[in-house]
mmCIF file of the C-alpha atoms, coordinates in Angstrom:
data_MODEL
# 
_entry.id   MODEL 
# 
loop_
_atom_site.group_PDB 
_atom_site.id 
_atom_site.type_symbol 
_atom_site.label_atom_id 
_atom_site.label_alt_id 
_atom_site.label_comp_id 
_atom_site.label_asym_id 
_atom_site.label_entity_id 
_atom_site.label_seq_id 
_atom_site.pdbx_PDB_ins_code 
_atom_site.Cartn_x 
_atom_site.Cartn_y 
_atom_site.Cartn_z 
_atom_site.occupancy 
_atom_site.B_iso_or_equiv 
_atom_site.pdbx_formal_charge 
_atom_site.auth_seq_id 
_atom_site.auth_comp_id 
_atom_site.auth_asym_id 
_atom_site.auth_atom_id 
_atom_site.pdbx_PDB_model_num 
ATOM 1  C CA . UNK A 1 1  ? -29.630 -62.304  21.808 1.00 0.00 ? 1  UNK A CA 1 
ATOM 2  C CA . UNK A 1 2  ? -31.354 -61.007  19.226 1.00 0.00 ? 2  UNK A CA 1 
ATOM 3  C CA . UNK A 1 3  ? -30.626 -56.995  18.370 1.00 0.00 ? 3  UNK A CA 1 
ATOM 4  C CA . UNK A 1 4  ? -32.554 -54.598  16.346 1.00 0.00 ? 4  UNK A CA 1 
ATOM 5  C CA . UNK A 1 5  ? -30.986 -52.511  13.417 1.00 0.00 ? 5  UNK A CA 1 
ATOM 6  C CA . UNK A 1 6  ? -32.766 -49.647  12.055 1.00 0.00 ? 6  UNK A CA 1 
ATOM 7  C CA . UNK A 1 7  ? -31.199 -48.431  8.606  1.00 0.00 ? 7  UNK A CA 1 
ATOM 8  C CA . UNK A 1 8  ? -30.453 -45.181  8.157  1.00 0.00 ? 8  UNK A CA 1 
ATOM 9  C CA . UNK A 1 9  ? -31.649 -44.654  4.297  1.00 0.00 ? 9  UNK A CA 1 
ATOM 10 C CA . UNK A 1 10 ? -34.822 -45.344  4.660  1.00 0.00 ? 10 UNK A CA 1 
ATOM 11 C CA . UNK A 1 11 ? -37.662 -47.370  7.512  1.00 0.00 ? 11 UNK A CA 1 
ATOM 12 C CA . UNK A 1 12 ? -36.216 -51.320  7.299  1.00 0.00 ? 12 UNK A CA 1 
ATOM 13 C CA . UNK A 1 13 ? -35.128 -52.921  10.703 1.00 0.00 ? 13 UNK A CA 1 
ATOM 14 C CA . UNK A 1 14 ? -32.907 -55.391  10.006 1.00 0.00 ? 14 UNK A CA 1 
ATOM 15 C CA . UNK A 1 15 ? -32.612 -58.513  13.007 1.00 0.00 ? 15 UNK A CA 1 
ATOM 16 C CA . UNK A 1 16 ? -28.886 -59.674  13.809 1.00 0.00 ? 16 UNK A CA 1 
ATOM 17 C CA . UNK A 1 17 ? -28.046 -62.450  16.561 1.00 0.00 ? 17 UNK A CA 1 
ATOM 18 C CA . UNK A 1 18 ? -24.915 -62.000  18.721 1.00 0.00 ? 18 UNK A CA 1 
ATOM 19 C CA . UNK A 1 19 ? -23.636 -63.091  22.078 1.00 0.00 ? 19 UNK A CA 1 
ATOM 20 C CA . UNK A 1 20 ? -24.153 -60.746  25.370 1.00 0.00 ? 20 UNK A CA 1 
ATOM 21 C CA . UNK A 1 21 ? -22.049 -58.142  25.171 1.00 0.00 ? 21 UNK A CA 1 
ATOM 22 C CA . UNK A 1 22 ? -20.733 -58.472  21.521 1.00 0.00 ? 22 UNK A CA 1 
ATOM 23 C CA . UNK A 1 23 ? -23.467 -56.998  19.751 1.00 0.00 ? 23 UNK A CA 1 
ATOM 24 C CA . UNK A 1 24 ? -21.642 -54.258  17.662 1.00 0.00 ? 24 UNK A CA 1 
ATOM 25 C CA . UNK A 1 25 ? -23.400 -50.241  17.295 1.00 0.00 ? 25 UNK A CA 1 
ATOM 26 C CA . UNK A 1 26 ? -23.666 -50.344  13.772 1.00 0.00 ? 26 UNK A CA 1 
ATOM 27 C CA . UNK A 1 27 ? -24.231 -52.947  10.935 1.00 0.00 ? 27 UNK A CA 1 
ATOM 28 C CA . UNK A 1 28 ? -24.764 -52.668  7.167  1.00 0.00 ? 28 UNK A CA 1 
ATOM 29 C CA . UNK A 1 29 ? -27.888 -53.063  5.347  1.00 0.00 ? 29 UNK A CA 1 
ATOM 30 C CA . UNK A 1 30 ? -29.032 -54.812  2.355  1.00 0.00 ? 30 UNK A CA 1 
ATOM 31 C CA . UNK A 1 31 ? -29.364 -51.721  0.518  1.00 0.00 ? 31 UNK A CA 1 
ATOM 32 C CA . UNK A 1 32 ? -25.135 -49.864  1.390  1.00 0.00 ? 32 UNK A CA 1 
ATOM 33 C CA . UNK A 1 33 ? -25.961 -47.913  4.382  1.00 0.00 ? 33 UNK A CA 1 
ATOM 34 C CA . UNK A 1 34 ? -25.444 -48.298  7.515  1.00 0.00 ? 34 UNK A CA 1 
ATOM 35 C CA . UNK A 1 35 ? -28.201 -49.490  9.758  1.00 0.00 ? 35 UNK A CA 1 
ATOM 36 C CA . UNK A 1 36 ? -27.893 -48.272  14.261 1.00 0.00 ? 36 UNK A CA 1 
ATOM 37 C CA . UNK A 1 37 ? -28.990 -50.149  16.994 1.00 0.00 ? 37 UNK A CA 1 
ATOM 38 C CA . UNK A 1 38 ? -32.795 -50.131  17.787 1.00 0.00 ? 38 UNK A CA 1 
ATOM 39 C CA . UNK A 1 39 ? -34.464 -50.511  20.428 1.00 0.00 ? 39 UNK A CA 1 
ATOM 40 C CA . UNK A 1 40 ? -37.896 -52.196  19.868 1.00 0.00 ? 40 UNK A CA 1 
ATOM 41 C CA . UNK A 1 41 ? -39.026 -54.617  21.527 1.00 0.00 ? 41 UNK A CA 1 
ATOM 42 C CA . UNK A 1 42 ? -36.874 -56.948  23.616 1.00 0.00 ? 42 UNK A CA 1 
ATOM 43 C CA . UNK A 1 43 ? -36.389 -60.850  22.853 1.00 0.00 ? 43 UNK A CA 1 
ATOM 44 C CA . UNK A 1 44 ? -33.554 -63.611  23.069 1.00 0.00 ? 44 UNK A CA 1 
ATOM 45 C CA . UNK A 1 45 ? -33.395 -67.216  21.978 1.00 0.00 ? 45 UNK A CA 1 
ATOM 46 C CA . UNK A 1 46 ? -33.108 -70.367  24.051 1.00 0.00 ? 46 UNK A CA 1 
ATOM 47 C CA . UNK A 1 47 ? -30.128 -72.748  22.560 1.00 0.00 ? 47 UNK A CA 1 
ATOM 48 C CA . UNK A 1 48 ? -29.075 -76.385  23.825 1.00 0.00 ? 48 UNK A CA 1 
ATOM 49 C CA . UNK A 1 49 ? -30.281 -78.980  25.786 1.00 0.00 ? 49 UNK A CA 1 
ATOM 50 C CA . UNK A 1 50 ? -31.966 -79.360  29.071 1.00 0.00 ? 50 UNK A CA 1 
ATOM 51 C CA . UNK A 1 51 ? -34.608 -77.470  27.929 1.00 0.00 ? 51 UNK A CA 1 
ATOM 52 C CA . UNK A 1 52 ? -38.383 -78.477  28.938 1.00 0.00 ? 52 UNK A CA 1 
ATOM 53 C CA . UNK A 1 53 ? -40.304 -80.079  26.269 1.00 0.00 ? 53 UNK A CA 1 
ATOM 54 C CA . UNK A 1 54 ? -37.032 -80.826  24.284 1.00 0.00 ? 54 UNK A CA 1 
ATOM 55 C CA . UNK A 1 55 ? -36.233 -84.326  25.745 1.00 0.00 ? 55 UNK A CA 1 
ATOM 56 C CA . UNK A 1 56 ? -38.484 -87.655  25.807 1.00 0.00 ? 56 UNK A CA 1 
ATOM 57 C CA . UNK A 1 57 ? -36.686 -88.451  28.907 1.00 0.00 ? 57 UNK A CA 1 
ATOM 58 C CA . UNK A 1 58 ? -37.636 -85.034  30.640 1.00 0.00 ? 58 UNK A CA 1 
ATOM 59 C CA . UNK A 1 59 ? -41.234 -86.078  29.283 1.00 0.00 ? 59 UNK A CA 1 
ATOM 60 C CA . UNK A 1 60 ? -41.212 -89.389  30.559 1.00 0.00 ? 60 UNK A CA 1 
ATOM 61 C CA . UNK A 1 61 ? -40.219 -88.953  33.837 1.00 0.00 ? 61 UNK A CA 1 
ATOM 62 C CA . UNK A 1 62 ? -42.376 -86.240  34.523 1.00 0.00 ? 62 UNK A CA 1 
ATOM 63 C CA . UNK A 1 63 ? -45.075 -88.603  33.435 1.00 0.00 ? 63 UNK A CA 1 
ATOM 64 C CA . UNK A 1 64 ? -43.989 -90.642  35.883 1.00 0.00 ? 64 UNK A CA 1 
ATOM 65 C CA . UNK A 1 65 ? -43.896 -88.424  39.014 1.00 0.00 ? 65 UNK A CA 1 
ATOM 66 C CA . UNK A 1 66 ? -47.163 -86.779  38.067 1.00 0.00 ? 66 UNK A CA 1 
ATOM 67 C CA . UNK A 1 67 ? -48.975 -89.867  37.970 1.00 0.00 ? 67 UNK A CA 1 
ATOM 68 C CA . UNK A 1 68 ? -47.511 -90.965  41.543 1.00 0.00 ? 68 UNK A CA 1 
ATOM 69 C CA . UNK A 1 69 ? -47.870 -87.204  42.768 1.00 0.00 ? 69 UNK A CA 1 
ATOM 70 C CA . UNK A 1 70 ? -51.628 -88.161  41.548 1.00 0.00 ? 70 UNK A CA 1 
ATOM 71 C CA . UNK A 1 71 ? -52.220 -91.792  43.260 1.00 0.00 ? 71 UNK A CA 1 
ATOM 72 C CA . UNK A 1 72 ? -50.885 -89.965  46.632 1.00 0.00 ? 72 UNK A CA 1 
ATOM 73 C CA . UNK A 1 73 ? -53.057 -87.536  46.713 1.00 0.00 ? 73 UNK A CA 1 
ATOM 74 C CA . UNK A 1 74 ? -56.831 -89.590  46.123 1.00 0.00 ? 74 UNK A CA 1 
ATOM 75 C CA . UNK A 1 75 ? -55.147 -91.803  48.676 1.00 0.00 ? 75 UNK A CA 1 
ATOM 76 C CA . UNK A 1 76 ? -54.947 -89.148  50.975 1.00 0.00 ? 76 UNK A CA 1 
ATOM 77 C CA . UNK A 1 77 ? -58.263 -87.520  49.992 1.00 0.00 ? 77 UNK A CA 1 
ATOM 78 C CA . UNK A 1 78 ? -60.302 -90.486  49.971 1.00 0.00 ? 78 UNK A CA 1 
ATOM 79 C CA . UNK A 1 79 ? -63.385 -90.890  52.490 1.00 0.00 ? 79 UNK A CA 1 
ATOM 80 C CA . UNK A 1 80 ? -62.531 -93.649  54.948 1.00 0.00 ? 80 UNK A CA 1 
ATOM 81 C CA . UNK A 1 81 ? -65.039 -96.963  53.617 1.00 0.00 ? 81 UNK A CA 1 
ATOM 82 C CA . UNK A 1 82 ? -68.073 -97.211  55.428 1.00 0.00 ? 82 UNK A CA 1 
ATOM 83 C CA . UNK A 1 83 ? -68.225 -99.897  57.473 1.00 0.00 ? 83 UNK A CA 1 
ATOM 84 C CA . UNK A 1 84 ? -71.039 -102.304 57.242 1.00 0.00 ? 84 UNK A CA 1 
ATOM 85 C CA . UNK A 1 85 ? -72.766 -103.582 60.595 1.00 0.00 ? 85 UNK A CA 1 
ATOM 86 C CA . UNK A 1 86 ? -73.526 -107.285 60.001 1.00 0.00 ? 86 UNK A CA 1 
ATOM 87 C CA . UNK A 1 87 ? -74.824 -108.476 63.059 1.00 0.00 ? 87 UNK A CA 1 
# 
């Protein structure tokens, strides 16, 4: 996740990424001091694989069961021909 510093000289907030639970209270800033945890606004980060939109594959077959999800459903939907009398 990604946690907010706030240094203690002076108004910078300084953005650190750590695991879940490791995130320490304090961490230095660029200008000696020490900067403490802020809490602003919340947000995290979305690592690895597997992820929707990240793989062709995922893409593809998608695609794929969209476009039969579609034929199924006009099939289904579709008025009944009309049937011609051609005595």
């Amino acid at each position: 996740m990604i946690f907010e510093y706030k240094c203690q000289n002076g108004d910078a907030i300084i953005e650190r990424d750590f695991a879940i639970g490791k995130a320490s209270k304090e961490v230095s800033c660029s200008c000696g001091s020490s900067a403490k945890r802020h809490f602003g606004s919340m947000s995290f980060q979305l690592n690895g694989g597997g992820w929707p939109g990240k793989s062709s594959k995922f893409d593809k077959e998608m695609t794929k069961r969209n476009e039969a999800a579609g034929k199924r459903m006009r099939k289904e939907h579709d008025p009944p021909p009309k049937l011609i009398d051609q005595r």
